[in-house]
C-alpha positions in Angstrom: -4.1 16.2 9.7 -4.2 12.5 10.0 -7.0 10.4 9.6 -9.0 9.7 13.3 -8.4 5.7 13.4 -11.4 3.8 15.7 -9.9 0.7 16.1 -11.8 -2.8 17.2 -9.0 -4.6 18.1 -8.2 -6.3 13.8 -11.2 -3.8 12.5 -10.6 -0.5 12.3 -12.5 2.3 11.3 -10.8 4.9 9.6 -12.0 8.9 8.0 -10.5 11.8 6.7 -12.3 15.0 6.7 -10.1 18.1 6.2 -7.7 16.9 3.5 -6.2 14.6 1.3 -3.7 11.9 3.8 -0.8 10.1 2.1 1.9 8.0 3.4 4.0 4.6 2.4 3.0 1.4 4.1 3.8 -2.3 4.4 1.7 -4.5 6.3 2.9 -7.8 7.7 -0.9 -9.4 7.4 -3.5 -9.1 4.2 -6.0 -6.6 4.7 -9.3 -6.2 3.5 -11.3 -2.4 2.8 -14.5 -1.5 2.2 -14.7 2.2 1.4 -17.9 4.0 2.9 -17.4 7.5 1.1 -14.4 9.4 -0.3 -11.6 8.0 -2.8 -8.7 5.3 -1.7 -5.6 5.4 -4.5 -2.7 2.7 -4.2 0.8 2.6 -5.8 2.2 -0.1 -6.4 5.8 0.8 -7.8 4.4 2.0 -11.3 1.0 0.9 -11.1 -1.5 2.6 -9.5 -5.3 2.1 -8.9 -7.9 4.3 -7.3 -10.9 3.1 -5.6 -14.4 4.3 -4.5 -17.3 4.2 -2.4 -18.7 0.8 -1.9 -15.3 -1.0 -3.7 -13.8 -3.9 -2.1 -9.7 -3.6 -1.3 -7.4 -6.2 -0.9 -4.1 -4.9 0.6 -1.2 -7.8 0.4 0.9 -8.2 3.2 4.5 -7.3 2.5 3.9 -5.3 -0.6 5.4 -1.9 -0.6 2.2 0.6 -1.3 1.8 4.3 -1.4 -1.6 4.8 0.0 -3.6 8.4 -0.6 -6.8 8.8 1.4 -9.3 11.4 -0.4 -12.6 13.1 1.2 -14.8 13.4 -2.2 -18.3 15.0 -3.2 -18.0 16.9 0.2 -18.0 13.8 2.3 -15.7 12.5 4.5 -12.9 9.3 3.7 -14.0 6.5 5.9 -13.4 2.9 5.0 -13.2 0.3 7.4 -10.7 -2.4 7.4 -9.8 -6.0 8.7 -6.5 -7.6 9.2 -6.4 -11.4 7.8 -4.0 -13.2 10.1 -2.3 -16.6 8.7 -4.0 -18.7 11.3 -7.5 -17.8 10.1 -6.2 -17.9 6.5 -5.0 -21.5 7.1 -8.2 -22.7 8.8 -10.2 -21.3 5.7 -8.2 -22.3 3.1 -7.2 -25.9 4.5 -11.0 -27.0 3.7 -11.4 -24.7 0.3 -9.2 -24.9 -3.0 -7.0 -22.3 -4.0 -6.8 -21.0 -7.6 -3.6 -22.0 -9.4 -1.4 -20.6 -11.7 -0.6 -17.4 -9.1 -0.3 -14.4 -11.1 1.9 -12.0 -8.9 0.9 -9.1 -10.7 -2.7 -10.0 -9.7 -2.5 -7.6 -6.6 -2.5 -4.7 -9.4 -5.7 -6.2 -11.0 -8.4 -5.5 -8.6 -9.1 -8.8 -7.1 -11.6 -8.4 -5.6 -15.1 -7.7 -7.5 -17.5 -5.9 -6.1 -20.9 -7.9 -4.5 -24.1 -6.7 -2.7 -23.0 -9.1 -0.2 -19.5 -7.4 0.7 -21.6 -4.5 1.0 -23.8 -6.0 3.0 -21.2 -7.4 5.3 -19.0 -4.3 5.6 -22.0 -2.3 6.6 -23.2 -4.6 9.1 -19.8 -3.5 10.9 -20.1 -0.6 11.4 -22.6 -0.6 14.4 -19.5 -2.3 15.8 -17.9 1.1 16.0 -20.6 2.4 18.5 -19.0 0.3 21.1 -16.8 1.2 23.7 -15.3 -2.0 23.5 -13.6 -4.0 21.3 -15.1 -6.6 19.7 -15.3 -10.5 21.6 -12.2 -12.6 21.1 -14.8 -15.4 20.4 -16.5 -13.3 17.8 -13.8 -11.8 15.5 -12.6 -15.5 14.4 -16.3 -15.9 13.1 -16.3 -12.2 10.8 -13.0 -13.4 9.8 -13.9 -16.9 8.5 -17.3 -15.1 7.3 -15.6 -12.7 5.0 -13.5 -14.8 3.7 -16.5 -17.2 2.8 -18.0 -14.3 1.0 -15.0 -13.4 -1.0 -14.7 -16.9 -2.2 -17.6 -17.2 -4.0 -17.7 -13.9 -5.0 -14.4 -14.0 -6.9 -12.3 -16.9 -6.4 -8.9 -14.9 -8.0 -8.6 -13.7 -4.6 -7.8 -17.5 -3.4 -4.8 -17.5 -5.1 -3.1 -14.5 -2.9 -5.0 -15.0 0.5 -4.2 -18.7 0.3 -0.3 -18.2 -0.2 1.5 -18.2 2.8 5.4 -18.6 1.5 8.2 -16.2 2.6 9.3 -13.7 0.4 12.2 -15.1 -1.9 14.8 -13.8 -3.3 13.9 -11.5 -6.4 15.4 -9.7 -9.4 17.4 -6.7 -7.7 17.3 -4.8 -10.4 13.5 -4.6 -11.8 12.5 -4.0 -8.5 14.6 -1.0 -7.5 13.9 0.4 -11.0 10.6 0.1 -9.8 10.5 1.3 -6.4 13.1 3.4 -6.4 11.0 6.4 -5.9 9.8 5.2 -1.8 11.2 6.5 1.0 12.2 3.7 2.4 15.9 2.4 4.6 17.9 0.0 2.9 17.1 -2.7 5.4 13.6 -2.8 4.1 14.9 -2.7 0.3 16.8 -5.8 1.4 13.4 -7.4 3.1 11.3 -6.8 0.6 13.8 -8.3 -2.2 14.6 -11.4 -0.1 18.0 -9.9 0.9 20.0 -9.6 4.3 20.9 -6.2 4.6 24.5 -7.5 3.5 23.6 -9.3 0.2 21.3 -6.9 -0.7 24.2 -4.1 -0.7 27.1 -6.4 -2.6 24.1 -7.4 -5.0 23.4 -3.9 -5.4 26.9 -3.3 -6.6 27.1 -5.8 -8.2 24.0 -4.8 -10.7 24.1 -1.1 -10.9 27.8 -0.5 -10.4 27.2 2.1 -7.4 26.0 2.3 -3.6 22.4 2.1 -2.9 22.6 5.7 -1.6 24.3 7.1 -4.2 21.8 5.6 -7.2 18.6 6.3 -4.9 19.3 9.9 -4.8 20.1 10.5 -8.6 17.3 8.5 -9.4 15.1 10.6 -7.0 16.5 13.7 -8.3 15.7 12.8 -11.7 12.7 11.9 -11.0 11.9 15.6 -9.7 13.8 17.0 -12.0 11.2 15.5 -15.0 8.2 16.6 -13.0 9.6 19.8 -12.2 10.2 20.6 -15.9 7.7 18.6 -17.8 4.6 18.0 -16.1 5.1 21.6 -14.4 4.5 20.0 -10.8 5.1 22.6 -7.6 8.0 21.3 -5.5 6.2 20.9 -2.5 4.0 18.4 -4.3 7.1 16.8 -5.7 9.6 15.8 -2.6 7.6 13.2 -1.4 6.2 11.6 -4.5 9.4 11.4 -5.5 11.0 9.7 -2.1 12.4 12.6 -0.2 11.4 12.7 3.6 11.2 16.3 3.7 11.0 19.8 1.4 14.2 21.2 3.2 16.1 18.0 2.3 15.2 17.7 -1.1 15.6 21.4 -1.9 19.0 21.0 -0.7 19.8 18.1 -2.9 18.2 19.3 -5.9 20.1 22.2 -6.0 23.7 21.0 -5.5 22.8 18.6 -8.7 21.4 21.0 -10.6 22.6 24.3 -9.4 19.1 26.0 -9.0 16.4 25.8 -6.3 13.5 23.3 -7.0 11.0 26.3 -6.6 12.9 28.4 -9.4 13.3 26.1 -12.0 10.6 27.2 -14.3 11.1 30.8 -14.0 
């Protein structure tokens, strides 16, 4: 069951109540998310970080995440969120200074502290959601520059990702895909995300691991679910998608030529 979405035009309102949600996502724009209730878990390749009600989430734009939404304690997941579009981000940031000395590993360090004034922001949004409408053209540019205000002074670190507003460059092939290796993604977006034409990003690809893309995404995958499998004694259904299959059918199927046994039998 997927998550019921409310959206107010860049705000959205988002909860859970059945079960845990989990998919892959890239967003073009930063977000921002303040969790109400429940438990909010990112992946970013290897790193992963897990949030809570009344934390404070910044989502980069064009950063390849695993996202799992969690109802906890018997209550709900519901978080609301807020797209940051560049012309906002401009306006702020061209009249407030940005920290140097970018740390691009910063997205995995919790940004973002937590403040009774988030909270107090967040919460005043959510008597937005009673609406039919969405919210005022003229309105949303003021929340926008009003948050960002707030997360300025409450932990300028933030400054140095939301004021950023280069193109992704080309990056090193292989630490990424050792990296990321394990989402379900197409190649075109491998070659977006590493600053590749589809093109490039396959010759460079040969060039650095000596096979297809296709060929060393599927052993890697396999292998992947093969160690989980065996060692940390994981179900397959739980398995195929952490480990970047699309489906249980496809990844029984694959698993089992490689290996000659069926993912489900493999510990008996």
């Amino acid at each position: 069951m997927e998550p019921k979405v409310t959206n107010k035009g860049r705000v959205f309102l988002s909860g859970s109540v059945e079960k845990d949600y989990t998919w892959e996502h890239i967003s073009p724009q930063h977000i921002i998310v303040f969790l109400y209730s429940g438990e909010l878990t990112l992946t970013f390749g290897k790193a992963t970080l897990t949030f809570v009600a009344g934390d404070t989430v910044l989502v980069p734009r064009n950063q390849l995440i695993r996202v799992i939404k969690k109802p906890t304690d018997k209550l709900p997941f519901k978080a609301v969120s807020m797209l940051l579009p560049d012309e906002e981000l401009s306006k702020f940031y061209d009249n407030h200074s940005i920290l140097e000395n970018r740390d691009d590993s910063m997205v995995r360090k919790r940004p973002i502290k937590g403040h009774p004034l988030l909270k107090s922001y967040f919460q005043s949004l959510f008597s937005y959601f009673d609406m039919k409408d969405e919210l005022p053209d003229s309105l949303l540019p003021i929340k926008i520059q009003e948050v960002l205000t707030i997360i300025d002074q409450v932990d300028k670190r933030a400054s140095s990702i939301l004021g950023t507003f280069s193109e992704i460059g080309k990056i090193d092939l292989q630490q990424y895909m050792e990296e990321h290796f394990m989402y379900n993604l197409p190649l075109e977006r491998f070659a977006f995300l590493t600053g590749r034409s589809l093109t490039t990003f396959k010759s460079d690809f040969k060039k650095v691991f000596n096979q297809t893309p296709g060929k060393w995404l599927t052993k890697k995958r396999l292998d992947l679910a093969h160690y989980k499998l065996t060692f940390e004694k994981q179900k397959a259904t739980d398995v195929y998608l952490s480990a970047g299959f699309e489906n249980l059918s496809h990844f029984s199927f694959a698993f089992k030529k490689a290996f000659g046994v069926s993912p489900r039998n493999i510990n008996q």
